[in-house]
DRENDO-1510 file (C-alpha; in Angstrom, 1 decimal, always signed):
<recs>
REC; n; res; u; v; w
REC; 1; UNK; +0.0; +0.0; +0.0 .
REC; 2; UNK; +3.3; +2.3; +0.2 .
REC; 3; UNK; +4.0; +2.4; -3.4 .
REC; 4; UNK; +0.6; +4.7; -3.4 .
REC; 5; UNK; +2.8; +7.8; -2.0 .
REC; 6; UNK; +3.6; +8.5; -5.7 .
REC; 7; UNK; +0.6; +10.9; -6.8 .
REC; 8; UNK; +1.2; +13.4; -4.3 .
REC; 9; UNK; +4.5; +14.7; -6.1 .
REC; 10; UNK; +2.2; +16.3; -8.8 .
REC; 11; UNK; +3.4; +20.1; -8.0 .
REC; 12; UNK; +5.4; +20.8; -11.0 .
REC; 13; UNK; +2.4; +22.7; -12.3 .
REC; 14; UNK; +2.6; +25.1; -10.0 .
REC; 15; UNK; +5.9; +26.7; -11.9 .
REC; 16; UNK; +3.6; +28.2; -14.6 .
REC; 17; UNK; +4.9; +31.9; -13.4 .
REC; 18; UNK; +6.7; +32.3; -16.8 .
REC; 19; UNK; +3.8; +34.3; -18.1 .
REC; 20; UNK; +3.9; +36.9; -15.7 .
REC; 21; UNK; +7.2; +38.7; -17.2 .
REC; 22; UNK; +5.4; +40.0; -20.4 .
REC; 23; UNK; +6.6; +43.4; -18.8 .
REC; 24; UNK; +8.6; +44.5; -22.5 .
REC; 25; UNK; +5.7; +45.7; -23.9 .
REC; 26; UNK; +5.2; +48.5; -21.4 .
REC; 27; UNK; +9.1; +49.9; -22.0 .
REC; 28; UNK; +9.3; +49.5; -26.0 .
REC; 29; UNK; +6.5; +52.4; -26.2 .
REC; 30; UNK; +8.8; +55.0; -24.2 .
REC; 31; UNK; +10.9; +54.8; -27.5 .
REC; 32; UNK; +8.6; +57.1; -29.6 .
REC; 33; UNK; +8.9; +59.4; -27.0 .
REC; 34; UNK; +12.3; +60.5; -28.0 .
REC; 35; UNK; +11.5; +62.2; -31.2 .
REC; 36; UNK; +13.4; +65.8; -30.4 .
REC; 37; UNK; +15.5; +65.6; -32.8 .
REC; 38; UNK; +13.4; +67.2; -35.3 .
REC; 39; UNK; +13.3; +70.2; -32.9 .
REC; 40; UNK; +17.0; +71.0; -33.1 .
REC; 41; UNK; +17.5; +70.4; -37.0 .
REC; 42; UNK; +15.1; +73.3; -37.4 .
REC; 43; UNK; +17.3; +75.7; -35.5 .
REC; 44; UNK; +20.4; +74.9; -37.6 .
REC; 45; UNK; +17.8; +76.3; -40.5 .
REC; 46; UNK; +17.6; +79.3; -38.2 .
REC; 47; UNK; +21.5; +79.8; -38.5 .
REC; 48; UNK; +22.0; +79.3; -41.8 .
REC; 49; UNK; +19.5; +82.0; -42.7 .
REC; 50; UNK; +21.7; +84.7; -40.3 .
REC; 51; UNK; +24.9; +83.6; -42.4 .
REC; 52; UNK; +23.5; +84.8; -45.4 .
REC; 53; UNK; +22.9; +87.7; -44.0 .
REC; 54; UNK; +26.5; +88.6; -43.4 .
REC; 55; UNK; +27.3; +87.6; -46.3 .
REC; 56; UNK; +25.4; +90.6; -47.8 .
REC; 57; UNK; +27.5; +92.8; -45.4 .
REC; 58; UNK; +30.4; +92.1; -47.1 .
REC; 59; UNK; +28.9; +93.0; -50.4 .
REC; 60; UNK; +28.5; +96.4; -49.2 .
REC; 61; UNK; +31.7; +97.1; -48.0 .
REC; 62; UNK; +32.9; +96.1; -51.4 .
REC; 63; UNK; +30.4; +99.2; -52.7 .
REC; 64; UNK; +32.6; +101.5; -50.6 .
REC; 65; UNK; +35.4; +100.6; -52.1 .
REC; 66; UNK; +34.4; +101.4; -55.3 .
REC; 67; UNK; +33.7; +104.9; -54.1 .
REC; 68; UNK; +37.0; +105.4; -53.2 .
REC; 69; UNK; +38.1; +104.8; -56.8 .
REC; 70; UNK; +36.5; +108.6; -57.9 .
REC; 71; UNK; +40.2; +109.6; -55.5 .
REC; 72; UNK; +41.3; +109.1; -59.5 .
REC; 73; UNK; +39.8; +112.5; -60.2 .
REC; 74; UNK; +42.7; +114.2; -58.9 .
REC; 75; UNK; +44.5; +113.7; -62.5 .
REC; 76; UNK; +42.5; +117.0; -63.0 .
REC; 77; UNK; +45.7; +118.9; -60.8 .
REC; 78; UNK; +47.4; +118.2; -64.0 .
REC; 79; UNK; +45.4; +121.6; -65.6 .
REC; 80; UNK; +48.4; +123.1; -63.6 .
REC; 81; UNK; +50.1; +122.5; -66.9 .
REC; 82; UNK; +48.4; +125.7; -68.0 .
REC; 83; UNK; +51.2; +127.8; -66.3 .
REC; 84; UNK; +52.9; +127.3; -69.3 .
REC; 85; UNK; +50.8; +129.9; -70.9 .
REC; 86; UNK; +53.8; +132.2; -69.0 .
REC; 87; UNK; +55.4; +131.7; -72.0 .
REC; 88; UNK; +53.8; +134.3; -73.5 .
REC; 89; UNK; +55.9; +137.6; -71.5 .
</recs>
């Protein structure tokens, strides 16, 4: 009547805990949260656009420049040639 005992080691279903640790769905759906980046690429727009602007700056300092060039008119000292008209005495 001993070799009865057998049937009560049936506990090995207990162990069906395996189930319990479908916690990865909760942490992959904190990844769309990271979408910044988008944020930041439209400030590097931003600094492109000031760039440009400089760039006109230096456009107008070549303008002056060219202003200076009318200095040439003072080839007209060279109607101080007319003293030769002294000649004449």
């Amino acid at each position: 009547g001993d070799d009865n005992k057998m049937n009560g080691d049936n506990k090995m279903n207990g162990d069906n805990k395996m189930n319990g640790d479908n916690k990865m769905n909760g942490d992959d759906n904190k990844m769309n949260g990271d979408n910044k980046m988008n944020g930041d690429d439209n400030k590097i727009n931003g600094d492109g656009n000031n760039k440009n602007g400089d760039g006109n700056k230096i456009n107008g300092d070549g303008n002056n420049k060219n202003g200076d060039d009318n200095k040439n008119c003072d080839d007209n000292k060279n109607c101080d040639d007319n003293k030769n008209c002294d000649d004449n005495k």
